[in-house]
Backbone as CSV, one residue per row, in Angstrom:
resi,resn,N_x,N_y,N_z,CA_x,CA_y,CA_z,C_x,C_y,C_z
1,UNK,109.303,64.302,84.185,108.907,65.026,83.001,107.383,65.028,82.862
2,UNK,107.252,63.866,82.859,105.312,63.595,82.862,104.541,64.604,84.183
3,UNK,105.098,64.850,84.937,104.844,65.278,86.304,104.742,66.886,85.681
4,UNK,106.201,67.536,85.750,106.177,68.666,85.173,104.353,69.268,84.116
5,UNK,104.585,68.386,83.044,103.940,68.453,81.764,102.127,68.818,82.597
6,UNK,101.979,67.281,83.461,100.579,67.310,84.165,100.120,68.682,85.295
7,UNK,101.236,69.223,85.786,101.275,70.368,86.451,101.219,71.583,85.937
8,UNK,101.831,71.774,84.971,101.273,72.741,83.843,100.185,72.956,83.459
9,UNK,100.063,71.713,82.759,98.434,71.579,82.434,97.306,71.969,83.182
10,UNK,97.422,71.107,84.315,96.418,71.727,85.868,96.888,73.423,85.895
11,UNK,97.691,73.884,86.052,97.929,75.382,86.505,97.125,76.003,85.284
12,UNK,97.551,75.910,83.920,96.881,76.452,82.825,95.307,75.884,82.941
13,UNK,94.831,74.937,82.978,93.153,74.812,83.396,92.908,75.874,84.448
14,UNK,93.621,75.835,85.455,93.003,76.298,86.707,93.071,78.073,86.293
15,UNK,94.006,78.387,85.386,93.967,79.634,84.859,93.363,80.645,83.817
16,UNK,92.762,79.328,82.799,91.461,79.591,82.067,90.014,79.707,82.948
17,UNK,89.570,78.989,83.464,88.996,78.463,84.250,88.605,79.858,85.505
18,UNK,89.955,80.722,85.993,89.681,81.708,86.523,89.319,82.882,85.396
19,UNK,89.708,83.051,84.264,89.851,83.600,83.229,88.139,83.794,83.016
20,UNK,87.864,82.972,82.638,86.347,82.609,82.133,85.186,82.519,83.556
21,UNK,85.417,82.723,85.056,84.580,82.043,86.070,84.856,83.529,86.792
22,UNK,86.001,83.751,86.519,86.174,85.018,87.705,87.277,84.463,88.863
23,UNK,87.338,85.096,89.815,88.608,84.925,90.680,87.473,84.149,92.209
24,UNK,88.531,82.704,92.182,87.608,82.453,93.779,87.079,83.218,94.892
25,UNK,85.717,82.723,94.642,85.135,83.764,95.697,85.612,83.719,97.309
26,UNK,85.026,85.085,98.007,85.254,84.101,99.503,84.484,83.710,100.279
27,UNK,84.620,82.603,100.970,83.936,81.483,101.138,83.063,82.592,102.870
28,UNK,83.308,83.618,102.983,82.624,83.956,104.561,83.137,83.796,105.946
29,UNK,84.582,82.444,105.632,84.537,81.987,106.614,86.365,82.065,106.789
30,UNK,87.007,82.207,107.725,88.154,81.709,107.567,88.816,80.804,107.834
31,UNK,88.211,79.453,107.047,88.885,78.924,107.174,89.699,77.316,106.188
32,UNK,90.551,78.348,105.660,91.443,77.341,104.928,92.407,78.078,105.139
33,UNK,93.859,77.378,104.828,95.399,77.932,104.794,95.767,78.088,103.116
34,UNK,96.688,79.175,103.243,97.410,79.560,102.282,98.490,79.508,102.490
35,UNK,99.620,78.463,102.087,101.377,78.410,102.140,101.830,78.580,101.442
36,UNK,102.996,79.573,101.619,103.641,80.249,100.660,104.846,79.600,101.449
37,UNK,105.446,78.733,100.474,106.650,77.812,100.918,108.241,78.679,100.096
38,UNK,109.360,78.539,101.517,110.591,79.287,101.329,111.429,78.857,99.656
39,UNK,112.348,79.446,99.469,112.911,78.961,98.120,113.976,78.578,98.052
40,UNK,114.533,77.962,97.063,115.893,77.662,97.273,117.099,78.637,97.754
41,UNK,116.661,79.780,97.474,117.600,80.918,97.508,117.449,81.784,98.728
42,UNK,116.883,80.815,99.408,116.899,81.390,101.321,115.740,81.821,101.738
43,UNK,114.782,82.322,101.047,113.818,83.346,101.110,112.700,82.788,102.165
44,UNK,112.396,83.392,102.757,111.472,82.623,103.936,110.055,82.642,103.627
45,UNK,109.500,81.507,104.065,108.192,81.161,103.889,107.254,81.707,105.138
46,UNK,105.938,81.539,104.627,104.556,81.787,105.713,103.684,81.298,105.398
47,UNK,102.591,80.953,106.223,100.828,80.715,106.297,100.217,81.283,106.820
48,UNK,99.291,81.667,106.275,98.033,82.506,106.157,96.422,81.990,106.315
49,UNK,96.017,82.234,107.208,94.323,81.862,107.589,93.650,82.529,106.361
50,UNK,93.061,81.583,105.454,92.055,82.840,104.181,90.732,81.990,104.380
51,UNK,90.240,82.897,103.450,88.387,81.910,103.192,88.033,81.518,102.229
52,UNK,89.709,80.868,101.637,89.394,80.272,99.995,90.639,80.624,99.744
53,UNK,90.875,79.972,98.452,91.911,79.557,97.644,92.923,81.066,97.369
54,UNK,94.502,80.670,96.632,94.726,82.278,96.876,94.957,81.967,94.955
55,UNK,94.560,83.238,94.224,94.631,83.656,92.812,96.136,82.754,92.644
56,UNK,95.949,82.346,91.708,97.398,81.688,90.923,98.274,83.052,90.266
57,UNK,99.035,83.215,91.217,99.515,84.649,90.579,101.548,84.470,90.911
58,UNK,101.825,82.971,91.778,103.029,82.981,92.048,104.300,83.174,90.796
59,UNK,104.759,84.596,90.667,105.213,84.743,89.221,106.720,85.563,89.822
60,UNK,107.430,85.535,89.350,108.515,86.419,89.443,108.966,87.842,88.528
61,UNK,109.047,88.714,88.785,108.995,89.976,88.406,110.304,90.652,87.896
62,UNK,110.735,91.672,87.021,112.119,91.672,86.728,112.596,92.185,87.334
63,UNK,112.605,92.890,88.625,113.608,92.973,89.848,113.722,92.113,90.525
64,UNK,113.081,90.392,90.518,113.017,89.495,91.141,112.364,89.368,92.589
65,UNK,110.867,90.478,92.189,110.491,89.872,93.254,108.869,88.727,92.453
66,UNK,108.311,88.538,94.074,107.821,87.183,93.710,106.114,87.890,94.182
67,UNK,105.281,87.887,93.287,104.165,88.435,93.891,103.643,86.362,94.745
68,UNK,103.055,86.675,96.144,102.911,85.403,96.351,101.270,84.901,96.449
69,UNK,100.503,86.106,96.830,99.044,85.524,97.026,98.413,86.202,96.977
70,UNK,97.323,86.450,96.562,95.546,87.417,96.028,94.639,86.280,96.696
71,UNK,94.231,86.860,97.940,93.370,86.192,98.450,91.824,86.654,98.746
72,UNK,90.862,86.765,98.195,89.638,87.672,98.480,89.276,87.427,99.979
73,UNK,88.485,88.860,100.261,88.103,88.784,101.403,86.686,89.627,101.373
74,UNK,85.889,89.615,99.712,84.906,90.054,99.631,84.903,90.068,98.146
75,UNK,83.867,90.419,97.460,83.480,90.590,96.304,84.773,91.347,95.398
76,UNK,84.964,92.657,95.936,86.013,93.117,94.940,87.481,93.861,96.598
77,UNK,87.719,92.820,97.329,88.177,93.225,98.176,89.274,91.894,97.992
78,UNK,90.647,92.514,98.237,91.829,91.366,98.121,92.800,91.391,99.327
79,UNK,93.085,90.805,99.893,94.410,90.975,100.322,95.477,90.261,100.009
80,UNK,96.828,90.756,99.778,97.979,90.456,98.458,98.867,90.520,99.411
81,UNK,100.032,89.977,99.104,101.829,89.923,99.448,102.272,89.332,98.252
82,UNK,103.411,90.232,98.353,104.644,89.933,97.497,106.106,90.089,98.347
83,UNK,107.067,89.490,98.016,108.363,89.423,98.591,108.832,89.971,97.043
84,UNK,109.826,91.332,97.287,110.147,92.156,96.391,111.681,92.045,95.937
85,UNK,112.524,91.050,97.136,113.791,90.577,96.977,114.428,90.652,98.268
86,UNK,115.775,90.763,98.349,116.494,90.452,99.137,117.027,92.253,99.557
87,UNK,116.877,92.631,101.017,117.020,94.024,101.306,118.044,94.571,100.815
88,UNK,119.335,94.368,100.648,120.376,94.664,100.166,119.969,95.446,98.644
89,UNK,119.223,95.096,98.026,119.064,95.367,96.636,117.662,96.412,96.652
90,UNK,116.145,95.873,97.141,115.270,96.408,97.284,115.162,97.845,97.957
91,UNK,116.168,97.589,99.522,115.846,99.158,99.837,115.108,98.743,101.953
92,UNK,115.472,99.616,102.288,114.460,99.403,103.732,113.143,99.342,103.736
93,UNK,112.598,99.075,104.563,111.375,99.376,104.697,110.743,100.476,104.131
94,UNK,111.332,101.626,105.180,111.108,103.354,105.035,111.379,103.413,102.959
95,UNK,112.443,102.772,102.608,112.819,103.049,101.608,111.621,102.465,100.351
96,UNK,111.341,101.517,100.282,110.333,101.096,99.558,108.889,101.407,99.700
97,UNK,109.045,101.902,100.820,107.467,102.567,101.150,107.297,103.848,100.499
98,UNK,108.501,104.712,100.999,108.488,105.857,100.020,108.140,105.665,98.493
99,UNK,109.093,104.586,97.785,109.016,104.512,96.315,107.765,104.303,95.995
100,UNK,107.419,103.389,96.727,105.467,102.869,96.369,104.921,104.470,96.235
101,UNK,105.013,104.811,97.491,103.939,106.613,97.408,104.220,106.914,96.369
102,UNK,105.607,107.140,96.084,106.255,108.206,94.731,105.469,107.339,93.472
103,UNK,105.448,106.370,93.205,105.069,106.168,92.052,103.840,105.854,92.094
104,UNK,102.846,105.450,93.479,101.168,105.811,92.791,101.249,107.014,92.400
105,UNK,101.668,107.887,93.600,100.851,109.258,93.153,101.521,109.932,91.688
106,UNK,102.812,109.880,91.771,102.926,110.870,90.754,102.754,110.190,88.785
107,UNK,102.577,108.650,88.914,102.570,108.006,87.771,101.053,107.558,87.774
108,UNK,100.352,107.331,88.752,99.190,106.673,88.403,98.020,107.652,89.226
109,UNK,98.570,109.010,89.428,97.503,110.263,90.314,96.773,109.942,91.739
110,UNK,97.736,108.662,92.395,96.657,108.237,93.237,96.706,109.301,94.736
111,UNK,96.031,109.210,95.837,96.214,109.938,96.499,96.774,109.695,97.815
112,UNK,97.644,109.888,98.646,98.264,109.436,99.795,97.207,110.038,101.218
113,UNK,96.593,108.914,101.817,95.247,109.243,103.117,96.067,109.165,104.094
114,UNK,97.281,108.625,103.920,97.968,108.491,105.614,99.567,107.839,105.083
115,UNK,100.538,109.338,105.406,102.146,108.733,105.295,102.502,108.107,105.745
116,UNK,103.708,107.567,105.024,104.394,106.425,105.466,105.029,106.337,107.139
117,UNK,104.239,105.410,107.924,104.111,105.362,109.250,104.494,104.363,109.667
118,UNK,105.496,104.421,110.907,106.013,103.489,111.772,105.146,102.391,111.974
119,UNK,105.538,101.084,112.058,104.183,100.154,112.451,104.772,98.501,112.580
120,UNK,104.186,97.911,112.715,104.409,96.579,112.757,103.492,95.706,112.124
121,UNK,104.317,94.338,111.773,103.671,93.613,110.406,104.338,92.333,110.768
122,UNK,103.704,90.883,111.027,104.197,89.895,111.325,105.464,89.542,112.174
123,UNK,105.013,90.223,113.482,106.321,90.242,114.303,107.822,91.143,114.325
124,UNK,107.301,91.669,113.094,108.472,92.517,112.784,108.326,93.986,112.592
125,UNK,109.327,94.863,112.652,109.167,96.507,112.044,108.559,96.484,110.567
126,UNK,107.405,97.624,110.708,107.413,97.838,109.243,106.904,99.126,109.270
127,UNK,106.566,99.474,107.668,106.258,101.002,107.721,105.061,100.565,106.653
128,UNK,103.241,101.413,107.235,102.188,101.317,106.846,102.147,102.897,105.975
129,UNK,101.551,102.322,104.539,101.186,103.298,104.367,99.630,103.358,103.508
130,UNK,98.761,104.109,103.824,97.228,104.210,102.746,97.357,105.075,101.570
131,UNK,97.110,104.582,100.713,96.148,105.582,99.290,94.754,105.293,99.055
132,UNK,94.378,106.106,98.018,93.095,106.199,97.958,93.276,106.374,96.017
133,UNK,92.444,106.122,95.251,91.791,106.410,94.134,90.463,107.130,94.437
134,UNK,90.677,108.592,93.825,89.285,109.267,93.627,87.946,108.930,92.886
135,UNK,86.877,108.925,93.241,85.853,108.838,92.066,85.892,109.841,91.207
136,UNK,85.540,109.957,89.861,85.874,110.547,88.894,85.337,111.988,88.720
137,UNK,84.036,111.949,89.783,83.663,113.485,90.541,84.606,114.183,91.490
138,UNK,85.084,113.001,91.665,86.039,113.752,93.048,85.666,113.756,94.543
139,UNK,84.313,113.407,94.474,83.912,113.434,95.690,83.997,112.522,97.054
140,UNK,84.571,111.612,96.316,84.987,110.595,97.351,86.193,109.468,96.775
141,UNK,86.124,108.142,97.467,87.442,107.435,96.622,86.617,106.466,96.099
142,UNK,86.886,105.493,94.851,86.661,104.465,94.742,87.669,102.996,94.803
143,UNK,88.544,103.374,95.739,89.367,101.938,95.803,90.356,102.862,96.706
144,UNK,90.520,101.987,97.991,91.322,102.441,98.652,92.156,100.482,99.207
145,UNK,93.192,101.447,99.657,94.915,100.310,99.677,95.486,100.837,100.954
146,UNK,95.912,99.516,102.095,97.043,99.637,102.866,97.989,98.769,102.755
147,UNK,99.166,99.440,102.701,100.416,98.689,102.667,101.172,98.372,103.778
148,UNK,101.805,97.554,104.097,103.153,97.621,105.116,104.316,97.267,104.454
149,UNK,105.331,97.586,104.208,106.742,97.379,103.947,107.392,96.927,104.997
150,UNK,107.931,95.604,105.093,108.716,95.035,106.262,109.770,94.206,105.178
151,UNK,110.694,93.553,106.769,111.687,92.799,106.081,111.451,91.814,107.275
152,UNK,112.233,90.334,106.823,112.655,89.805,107.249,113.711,88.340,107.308
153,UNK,114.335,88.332,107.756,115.477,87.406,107.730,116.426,87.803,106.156
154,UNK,116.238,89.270,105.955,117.282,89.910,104.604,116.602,89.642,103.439
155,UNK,115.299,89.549,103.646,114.059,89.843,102.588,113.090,91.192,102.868
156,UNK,112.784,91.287,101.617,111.743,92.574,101.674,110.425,91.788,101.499
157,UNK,109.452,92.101,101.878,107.858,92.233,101.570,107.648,93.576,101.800
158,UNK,106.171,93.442,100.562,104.956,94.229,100.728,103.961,93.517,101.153
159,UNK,102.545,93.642,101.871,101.573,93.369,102.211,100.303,94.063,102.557
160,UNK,99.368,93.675,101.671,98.212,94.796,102.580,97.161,94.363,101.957
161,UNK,95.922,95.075,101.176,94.553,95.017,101.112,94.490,95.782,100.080
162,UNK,93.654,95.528,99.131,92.907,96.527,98.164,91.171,96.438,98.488
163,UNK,90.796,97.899,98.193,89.498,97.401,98.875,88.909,98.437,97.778
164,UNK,87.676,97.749,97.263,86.752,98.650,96.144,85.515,99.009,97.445
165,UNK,85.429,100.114,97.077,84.455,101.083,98.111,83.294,100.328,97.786
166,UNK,83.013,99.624,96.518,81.609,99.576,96.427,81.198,97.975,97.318
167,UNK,82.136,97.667,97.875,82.179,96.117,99.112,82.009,97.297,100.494
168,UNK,81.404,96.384,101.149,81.177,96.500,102.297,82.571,96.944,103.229
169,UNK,82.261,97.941,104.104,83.619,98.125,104.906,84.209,96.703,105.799
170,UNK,83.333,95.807,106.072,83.701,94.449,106.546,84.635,93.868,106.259
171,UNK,84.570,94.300,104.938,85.663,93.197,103.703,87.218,93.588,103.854
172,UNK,87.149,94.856,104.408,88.279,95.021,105.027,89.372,94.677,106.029
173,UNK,88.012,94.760,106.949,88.157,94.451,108.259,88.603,92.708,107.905
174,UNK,88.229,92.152,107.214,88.300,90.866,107.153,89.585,90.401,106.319
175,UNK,90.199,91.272,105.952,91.493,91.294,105.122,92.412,91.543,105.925
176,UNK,92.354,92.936,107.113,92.949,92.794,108.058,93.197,91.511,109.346
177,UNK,91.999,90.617,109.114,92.095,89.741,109.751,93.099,88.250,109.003
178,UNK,92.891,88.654,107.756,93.638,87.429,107.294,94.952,87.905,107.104
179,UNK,95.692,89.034,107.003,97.078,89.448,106.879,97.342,89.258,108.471
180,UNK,96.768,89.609,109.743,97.338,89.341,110.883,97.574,88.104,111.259
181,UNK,97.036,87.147,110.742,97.254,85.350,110.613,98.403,85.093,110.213
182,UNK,99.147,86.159,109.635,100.385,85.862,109.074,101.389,85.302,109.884
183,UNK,101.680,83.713,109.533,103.098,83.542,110.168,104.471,82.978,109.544
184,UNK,105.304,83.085,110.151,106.721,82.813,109.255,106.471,81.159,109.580
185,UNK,107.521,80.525,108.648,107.929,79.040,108.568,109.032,78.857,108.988
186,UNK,109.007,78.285,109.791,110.889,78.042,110.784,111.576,77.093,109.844
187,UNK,111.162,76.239,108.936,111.796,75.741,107.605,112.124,76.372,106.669
């Protein structure tokens, strides 16, 4: 109980604390791990090479999925996974990739740079797809996103990068480097 209570506490500091400081920066370098440990309910785990701590964001969602890590890989540059549930319920790959497109673009105007495309994502099939947010001239984007939709072992993930144009194209490149670090947990 005392345990519980002290863990709370630490999570809520560590969540003001980002609140008031901003989100851990990244450190330049890659090198620390990020574990995202399996659950009781089968769901498989991974580790991740980052360059700093990942956002306290492990929350569950009301379709039950689990957003798992916000890891910077530049000033306003992230790379994120979430496990969205168990495939049976979520949808295929192809299938959730589509829904993502359908609902940036037609709920939040965003723009699709490259359809949903055959690809691979931690050893496994997946389907990549890019958007873009316009600048408000139109003339270019200000925040562009790649996704992959994969499954594995009868789980869904999403995974990819958000990247604010106004970071360096590096920061990308360096997001791509920490999502390819991705590996499963044989536990």
């Amino acid at each position: 109980m005392i345990r519980r209570a002290t863990d709370a506490f630490i999570r809520e500091r560590a969540n003001q604390r980002a609140r008031l400081q901003g989100h851990p920066p990244f450190s330049g370098v890659l090198d620390q791990l990020v574990t995202v440990p399996p659950d009781r309910a089968g769901r498989p785990g991974y580790v991740l090479q980052t360059g700093g701590p990942s956002h306290d964001i492990r929350r569950r969602g009301p379709s039950g999925s689990r957003a798992d890590f916000a890891v910077a890989s530049g000033r306003r540059t992230v790379a994120v996974g979430t496990c969205i549930g168990r495939v049976p319920r979520a949808g295929s790959a192809a299938e959730t990739a589509a829904a993502a497109v359908s609902h940036h673009v037609s709920d939040h105007g965003y723009v699709v740079l490259s359809p949903p495309t055959p690809s691979q994502f931690a050893g496994e099939p997946a389907v990549r797809v890019e958007i873009g947010v316009r600048t408000s001239d139109g003339t270019g984007y200000r925040v562009l996103s790649r996704d992959w939709h994969f499954s594995h072992r009868g789980w869904a993930f999403v995974a990819g990068w958000v990247h604010a144009t106004s970071d360096p194209p590096e920061c990308r490149d360096t997001a791509e480097l920490i999502l390819a670090s991705w590996r499963w947990l044989t536990h």
